[in-house]
C-alpha positions in Angstrom: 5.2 6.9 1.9 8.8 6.0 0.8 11.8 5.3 3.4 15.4 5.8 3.0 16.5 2.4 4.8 19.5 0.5 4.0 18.8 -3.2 4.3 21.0 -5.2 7.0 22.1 -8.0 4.5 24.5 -5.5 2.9 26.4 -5.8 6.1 25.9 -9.0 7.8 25.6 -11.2 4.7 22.2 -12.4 5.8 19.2 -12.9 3.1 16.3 -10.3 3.8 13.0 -12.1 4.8 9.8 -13.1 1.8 7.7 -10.2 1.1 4.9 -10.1 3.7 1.5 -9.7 2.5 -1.4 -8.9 4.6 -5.1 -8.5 4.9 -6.4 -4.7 4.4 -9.6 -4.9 6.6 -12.3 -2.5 7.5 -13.2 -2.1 11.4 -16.3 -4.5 11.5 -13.7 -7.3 10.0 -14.3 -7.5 6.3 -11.1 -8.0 3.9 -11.7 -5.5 1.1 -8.3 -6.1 0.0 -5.0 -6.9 0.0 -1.5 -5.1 1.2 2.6 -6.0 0.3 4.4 -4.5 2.8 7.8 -2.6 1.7 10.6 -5.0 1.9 12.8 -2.7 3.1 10.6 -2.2 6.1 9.0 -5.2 7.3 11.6 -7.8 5.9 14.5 -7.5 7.6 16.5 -9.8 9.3 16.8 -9.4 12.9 19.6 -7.9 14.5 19.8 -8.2 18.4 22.8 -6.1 18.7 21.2 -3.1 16.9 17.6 -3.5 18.9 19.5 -3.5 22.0 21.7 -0.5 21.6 18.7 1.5 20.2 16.3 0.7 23.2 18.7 1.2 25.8 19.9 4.7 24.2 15.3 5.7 24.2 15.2 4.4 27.6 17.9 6.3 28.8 16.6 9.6 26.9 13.3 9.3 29.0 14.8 9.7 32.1 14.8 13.1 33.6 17.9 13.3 35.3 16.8 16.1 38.1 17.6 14.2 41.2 19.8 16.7 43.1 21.4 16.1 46.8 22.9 19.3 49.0 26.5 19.2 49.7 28.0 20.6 52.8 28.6 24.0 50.9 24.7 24.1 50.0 23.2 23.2 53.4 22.0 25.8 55.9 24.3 26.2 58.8 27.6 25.1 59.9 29.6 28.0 59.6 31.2 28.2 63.0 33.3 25.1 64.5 31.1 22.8 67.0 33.7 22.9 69.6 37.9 23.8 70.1 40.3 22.3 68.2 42.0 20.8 71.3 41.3 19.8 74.2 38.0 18.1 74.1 39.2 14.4 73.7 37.1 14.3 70.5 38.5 14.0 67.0 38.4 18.1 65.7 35.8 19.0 63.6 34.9 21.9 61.5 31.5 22.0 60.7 28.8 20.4 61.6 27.3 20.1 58.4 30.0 17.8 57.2 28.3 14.4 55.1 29.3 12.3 58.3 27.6 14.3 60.8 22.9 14.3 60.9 21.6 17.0 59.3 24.6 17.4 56.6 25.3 17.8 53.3 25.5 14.4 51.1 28.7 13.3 49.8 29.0 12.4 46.2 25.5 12.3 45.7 23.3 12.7 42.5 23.5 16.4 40.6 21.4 17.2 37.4 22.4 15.2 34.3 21.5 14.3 30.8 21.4 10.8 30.6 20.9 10.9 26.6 23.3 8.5 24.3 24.5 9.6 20.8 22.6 7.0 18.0 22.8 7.7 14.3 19.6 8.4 12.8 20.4 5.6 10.8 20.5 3.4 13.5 17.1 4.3 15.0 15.2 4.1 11.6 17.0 0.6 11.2 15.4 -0.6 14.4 12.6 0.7 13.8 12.5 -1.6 10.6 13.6 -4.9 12.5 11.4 -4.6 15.2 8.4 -4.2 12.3 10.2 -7.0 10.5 10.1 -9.1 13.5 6.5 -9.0 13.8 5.2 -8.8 10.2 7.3 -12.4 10.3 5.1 -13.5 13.4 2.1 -11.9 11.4 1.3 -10.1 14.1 0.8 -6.8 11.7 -2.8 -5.2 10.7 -3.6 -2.9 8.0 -7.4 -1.4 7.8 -9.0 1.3 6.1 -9.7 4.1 9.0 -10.9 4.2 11.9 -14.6 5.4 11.5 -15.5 6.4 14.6 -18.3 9.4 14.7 -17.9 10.3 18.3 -15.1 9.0 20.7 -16.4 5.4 22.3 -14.7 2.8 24.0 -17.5 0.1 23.6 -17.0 0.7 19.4 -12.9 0.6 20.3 -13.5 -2.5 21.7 -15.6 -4.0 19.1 -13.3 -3.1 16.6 -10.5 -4.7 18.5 -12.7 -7.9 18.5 -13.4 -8.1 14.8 -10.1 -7.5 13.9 -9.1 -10.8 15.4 -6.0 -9.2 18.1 -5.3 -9.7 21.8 -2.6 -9.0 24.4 -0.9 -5.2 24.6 -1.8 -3.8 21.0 0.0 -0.7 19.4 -2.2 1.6 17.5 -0.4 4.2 14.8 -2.4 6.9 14.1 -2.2 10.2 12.4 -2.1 13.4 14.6 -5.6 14.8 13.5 -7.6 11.4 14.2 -8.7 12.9 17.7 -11.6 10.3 17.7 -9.4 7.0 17.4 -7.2 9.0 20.3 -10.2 9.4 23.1 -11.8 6.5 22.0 -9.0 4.1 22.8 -7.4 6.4 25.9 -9.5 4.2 28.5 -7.8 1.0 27.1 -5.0 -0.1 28.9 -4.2 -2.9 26.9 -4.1 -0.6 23.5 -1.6 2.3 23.2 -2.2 4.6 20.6 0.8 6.7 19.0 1.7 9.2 16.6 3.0 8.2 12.9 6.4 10.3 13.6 6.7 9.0 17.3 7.4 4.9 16.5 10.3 3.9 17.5 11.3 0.6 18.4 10.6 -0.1 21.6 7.3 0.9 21.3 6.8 -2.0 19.0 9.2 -4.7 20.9 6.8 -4.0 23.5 3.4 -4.9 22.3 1.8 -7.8 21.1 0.0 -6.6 17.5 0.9 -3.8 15.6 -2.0 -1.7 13.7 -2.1 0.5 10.7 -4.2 2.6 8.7 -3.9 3.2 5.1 -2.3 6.7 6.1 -0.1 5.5 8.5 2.2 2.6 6.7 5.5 2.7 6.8 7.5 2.7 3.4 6.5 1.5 -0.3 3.6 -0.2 0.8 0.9 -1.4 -2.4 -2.5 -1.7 -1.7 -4.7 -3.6 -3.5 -8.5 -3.6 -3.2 -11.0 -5.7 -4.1 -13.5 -5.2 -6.9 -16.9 -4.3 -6.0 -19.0 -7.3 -7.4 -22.6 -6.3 -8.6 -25.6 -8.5 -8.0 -26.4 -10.7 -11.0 -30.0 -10.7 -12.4 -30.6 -14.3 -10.6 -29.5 -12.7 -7.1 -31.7 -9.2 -7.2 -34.9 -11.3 -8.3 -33.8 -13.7 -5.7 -33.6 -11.0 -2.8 -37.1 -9.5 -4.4 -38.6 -12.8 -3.7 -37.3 -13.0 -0.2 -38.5 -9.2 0.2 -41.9 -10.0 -1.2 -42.3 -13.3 1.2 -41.1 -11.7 4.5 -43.5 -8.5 3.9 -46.5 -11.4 3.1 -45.5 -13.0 6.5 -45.8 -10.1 8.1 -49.3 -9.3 6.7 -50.7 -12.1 7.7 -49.6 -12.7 11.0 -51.1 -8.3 11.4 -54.2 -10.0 9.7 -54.6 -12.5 12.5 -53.4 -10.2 15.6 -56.1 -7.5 14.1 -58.9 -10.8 14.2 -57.8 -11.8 17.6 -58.8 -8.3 19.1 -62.3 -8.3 17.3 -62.8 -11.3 19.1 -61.9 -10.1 21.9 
């Protein structure tokens, strides 16, 4: 998971953002670790110029541009002149499927069009990196293990959602074969789920938090985990004596409901 972007303070002069660290969770909540996100990803100054030029260019690619309006050459009829040229009192006319006349063709109406803008790849991937940077500074960026859902379920989406501690339009990044995460989330409308290789910029300048597997990080990203800590001697004989006094409880209180009903 490396990524070939150049950092924005070699041409504005500005001093990249601290290294962001963050919580690497599991879905019921529990830190098992820690993560340092890649510098050259999530620490970026922000650059409004850049974000603006970038979203308008993805807006403008996901328009369709198939309008289409009839001109007098494309509209049925019209071929003979409505009435003499002289004569008549009336200004002379010679069709009446000209653009001023009901029924006629449209003048200088919309055709089909590509609305698509020409931006650098560069330019996209370094959005992409201040919009992350911009909310990795807000800490509005989560890391967890996997998604572990067994079947797709929107009640275990939500629960997840819940544990991990996020609110307001949330951004999901999966990986293509996690089919389960997909369905399970697809009734939310507060959480969008996306593609790895699909990100861009406004998708992330438009939500609220920003979520990540282990799989789906951007760039140089270290994760550390914690070390699994094994019971001391004094904490097993502790739980055995818990154990021992709850299963006791329990055979008394069958003791007495069993005496109850041979008095009864």
């Amino acid at each position: 998971m490396t990524a070939s972007l150049t950092p924005l303070e070699t041409k504005t002069g500005k001093e990249a953002l601290p290294l962001h660290t963050v919580d690497y969770r599991t879905t019921e909540g529990t830190v098992i670790g820690s993560v340092e996100l890649d510098k050259s990803v999530f620490s970026l100054p922000v650059n409004i110029s850049l974000l603006h030029q970038v979203v308008v260019a993805q807006l403008a690619a996901r328009r369709s541009g198939t309008q289409s309006t009839r001109t007098r050459a494309e509209v049925k009829g019209g071929s003979a002149k409505p009435f003499r040229q002289k004569g008549t009192g009336s200004a002379r006319q010679g069709s009446i499927r000209a653009p001023h006349f009901t029924g006629g063709g449209v003048a200088l109406g919309p055709k089909p069009r590509s609305y698509d803008m020409r931006t650098p790849k560069k330019m996209v991937k370094q959005a992409l990196a201040v919009a992350l940077s911009d909310r990795a500074a807000s800490e509005r960026i989560v890391v967890i293990n996997e998604w572990n859902f067994v079947v797709p379920k929107t009640k275990e989406a939500v629960a997840a959602l819940d544990n991990l501690g996020v609110s307001g339009k949330i951004l999901l990044v999966i990986t293509r074969e996690d089919e389960t995460a997909l369905r399970s989330f697809a009734n939310l409308g507060y959480a969008v789920t996306i593609p790895r290789d699909q990100l861009t910029a406004y998708d992330v300048l438009g939500s609220d938090y920003v979520i990540f597997t282990k799989d789906t990080l951007l760039g140089d990203c270290q994760i550390t985990e914690k070390a699994k800590t094994t019971p001391s001697k004094a904490e097993s004989a502790a739980k055995k004596t818990t154990k021992a006094k709850v299963a006791k409880a329990e055979g008394v209180v069958a003791e007495d409901i069993v005496k109850a009903d041979e008095e009864i």
